[in-house]
Every structure is written in structure tokens, then in C-alpha cells.
ZADO-927113 format. One record per residue (C-alpha): residue number from 1; residue in one letter; chain; x, y, z. Coordinates in steps of 0.5 Angstrom, whole numbers, plus 500, padded with zeros to 3 digits. Layout:
REM residues N
   n res chain   X   Y   Z
 NUM   A     A   X   Y   Z
...
This chain:
REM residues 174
   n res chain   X   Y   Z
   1   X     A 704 477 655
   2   X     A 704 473 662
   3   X     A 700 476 665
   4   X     A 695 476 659
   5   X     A 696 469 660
   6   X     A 695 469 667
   7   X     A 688 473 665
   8   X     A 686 468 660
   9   X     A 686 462 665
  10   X     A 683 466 670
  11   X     A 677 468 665
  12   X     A 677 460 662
  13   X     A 676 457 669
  14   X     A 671 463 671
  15   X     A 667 462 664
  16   X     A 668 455 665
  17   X     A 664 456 672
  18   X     A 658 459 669
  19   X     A 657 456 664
  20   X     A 659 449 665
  21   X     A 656 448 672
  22   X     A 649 444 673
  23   X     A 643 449 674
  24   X     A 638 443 677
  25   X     A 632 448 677
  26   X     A 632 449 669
  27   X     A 632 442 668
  28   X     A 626 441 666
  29   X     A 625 448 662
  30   X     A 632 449 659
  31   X     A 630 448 651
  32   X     A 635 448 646
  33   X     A 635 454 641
  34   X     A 638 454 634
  35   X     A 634 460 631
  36   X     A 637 466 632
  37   X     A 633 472 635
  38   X     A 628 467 638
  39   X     A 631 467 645
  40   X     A 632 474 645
  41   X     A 625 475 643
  42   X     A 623 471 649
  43   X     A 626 474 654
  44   X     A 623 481 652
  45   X     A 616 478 651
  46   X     A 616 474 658
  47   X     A 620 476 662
  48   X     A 621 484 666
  49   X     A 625 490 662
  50   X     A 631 489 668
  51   X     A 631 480 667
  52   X     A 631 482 659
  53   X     A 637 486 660
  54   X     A 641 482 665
  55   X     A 641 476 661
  56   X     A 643 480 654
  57   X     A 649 484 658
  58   X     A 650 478 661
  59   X     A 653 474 655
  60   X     A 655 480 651
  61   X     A 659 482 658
  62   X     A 661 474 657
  63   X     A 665 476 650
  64   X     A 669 481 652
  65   X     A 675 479 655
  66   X     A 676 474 649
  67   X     A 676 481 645
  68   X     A 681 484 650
  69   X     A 685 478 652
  70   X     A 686 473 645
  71   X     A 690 480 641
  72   X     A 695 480 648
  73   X     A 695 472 649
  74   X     A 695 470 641
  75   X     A 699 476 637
  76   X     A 697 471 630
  77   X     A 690 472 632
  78   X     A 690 480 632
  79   X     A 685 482 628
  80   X     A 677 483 627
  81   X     A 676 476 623
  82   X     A 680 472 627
  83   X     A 678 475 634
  84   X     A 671 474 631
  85   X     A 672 466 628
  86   X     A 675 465 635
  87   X     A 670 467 640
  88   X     A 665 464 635
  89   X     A 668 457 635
  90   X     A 670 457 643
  91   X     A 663 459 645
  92   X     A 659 454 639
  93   X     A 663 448 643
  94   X     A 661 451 651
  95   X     A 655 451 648
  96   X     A 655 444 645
  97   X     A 657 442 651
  98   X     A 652 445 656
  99   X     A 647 442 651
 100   X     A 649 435 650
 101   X     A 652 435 658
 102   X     A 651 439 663
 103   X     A 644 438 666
 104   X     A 639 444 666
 105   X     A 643 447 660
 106   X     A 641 448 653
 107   X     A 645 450 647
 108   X     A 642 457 645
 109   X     A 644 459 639
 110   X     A 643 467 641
 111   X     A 649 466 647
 112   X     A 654 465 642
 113   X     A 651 470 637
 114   X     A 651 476 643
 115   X     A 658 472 646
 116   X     A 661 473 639
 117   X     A 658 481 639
 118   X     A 661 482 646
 119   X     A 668 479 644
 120   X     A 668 485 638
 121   X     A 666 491 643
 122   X     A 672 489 646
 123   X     A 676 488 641
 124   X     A 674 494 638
 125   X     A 674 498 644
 126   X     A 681 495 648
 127   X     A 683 489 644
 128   X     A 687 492 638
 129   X     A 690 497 643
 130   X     A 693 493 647
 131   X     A 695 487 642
 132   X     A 699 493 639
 133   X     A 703 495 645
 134   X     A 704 488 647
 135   X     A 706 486 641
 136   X     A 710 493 638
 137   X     A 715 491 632
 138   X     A 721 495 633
 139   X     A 722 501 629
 140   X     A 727 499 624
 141   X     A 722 493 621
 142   X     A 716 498 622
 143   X     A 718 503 616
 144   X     A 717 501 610
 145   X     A 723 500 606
 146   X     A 726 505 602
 147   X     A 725 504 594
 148   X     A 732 504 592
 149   X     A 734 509 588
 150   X     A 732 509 580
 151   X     A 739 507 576
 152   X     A 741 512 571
 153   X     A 739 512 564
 154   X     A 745 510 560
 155   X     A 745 513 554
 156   X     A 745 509 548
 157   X     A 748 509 541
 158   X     A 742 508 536
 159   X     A 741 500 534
 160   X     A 745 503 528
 161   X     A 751 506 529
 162   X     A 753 500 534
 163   X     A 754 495 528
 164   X     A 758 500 524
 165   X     A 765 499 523
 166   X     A 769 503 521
 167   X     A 765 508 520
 168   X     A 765 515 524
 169   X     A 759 515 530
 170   X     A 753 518 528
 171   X     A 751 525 531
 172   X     A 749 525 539
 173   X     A 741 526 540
 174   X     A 740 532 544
């Protein structure tokens, strides 16, 4: 789990790096997005094949330590939801923040659309996996308990026979 940790830190200070850093070139073309599919078509229209490609991998590259990392380093996270809801908040803030503060960035909705996809592919290739063997229960709580045997049935008297007095006990069912 420590070294999850550490991985966690060192993916936190690199993403950090790339996404937070200015890009003074893009300072005058970097436009906000909140459509969904709308930047996605854009790189596909305006842009080659192989620019396309870099920068839809690049973001679901992106996620994918999330889906790897956030199992190992948080064992209350595990799950597909939770990684998911997880990567999707974190993204949407660095994305808040490239788009209110950091100069020559914009905040584009599809990156934490294709973050958030990234972070499900690694989940669903890695994550649970290693969240598992991290994060293993000991044999003895991981079976289910056994049920407890069923107690024998007493056999009853009829409701009859129990309030005479005196009398002879009726005849036992078979």
C-alpha cells in the first residue's frame, strides 16, 4: 500500500505538471467547452489523423493510473462506481482550475469525459485485481458463515391433551 501511495504522489505531481502548467502559445485560441463530443469532433475535423489520436490517447492515458492506483491507495474506493465518481470530481476540478487560472488553458468538458474513461479501462483491466491482492481478507472472514443447524422439532402434544388433567394422554400421531 506505501508503495501505492508513493506511485499515487508521483502520478498527482505529474499530472499536476501537465495539466496546470501555462501554455502561453494556446493563449489566445484556448476556448472553453461544456458540450460534450464537441472537441472530439474538432480534432477529427481540423486536425491529422495522428494529432487526433495523441490527444484523445493522451487524456485516456491520462485516467488510467486513477483506475489503477485509487483500489491499491484507498480500499473504500474499490469499486467500478466509486472509481468512476472519483476520477470524474478530481478531473472536473483540475479542469475548473485550468479554465479560471492557469493561462493558455481551457476547461473542455470531453477531457474529463475521456479521463473518466481512461480511469474505467484501468480499473477494469488492473485496478480491481490489484485493489484485491492489496487489500485480501483473511480466509476466515472471507467464507461466508455457516448457517446454524436447524433445531429438532419437539413433537407436541395436541393443544387438547395439555390442559387435561387427570386424564390419560391422548394416542401419539404417527
Amino acid at each position: 500500500m506505501a508503495v501505492g501511495f508513493a506511485l499515487m504522489v508521483v502520478f498527482a505531481a505529474l499530472l499536476a505538471r501537465a495539466t496546470l502548467e501555462p501554455s502561453y502559445a494556446s493563449k489566445g485560441i484556448a476556448h472553453s467547452n461544456v458540450h460534450p463530443g464537441a472537441s472530439l469532433r474538432q480534432y477529427f475535423e481540423r486536425y491529422t489523423v495522428m494529432s487526433a489520436l495523441r490527444q484523445v490517447g493522451g487524456n485516456l492515458l491520462l485516467g488510467v493510473p486513477f483506475g489503477v492506483l485509487l483500489p491499491v491507495v484507498a480500499p473504500k474506493a474499490r469499486g467500478v462506481l466509486r472509481v468512476l465518481l472519483t476520477t470524474a470530481v478530481v478531473m472536473l476540478l483540475v479542469e475548473l482550475v485550468q479554465g479560471a487560472i492557469v493561462t493558455g488553458r481551457a476547461f473542455d468538458i470531453d477531457d474529463v469525459i475521456l479521463n473518466t474513461t481512461g480511469a474505467l479501462l484501468g480499473y477494469v483491466v488492473l485496478g480491481r485485481w490489484l485493489g484485491r491482492k492489496v487489500h485480501q481478507v483473511p480466509e476466515a472472514r472471507a467464507k461466508a458463515p455457516a448457517k446454524a443447524p436447524a433445531k429438532a422439532r419437539v413433537k407436541r402434544r395436541p393443544l387438547a391433551d395439555r390442559f387435561r388433567r387427570g386424564r390419560q394422554p391422548a394416542r401419539q400421531r404417527p
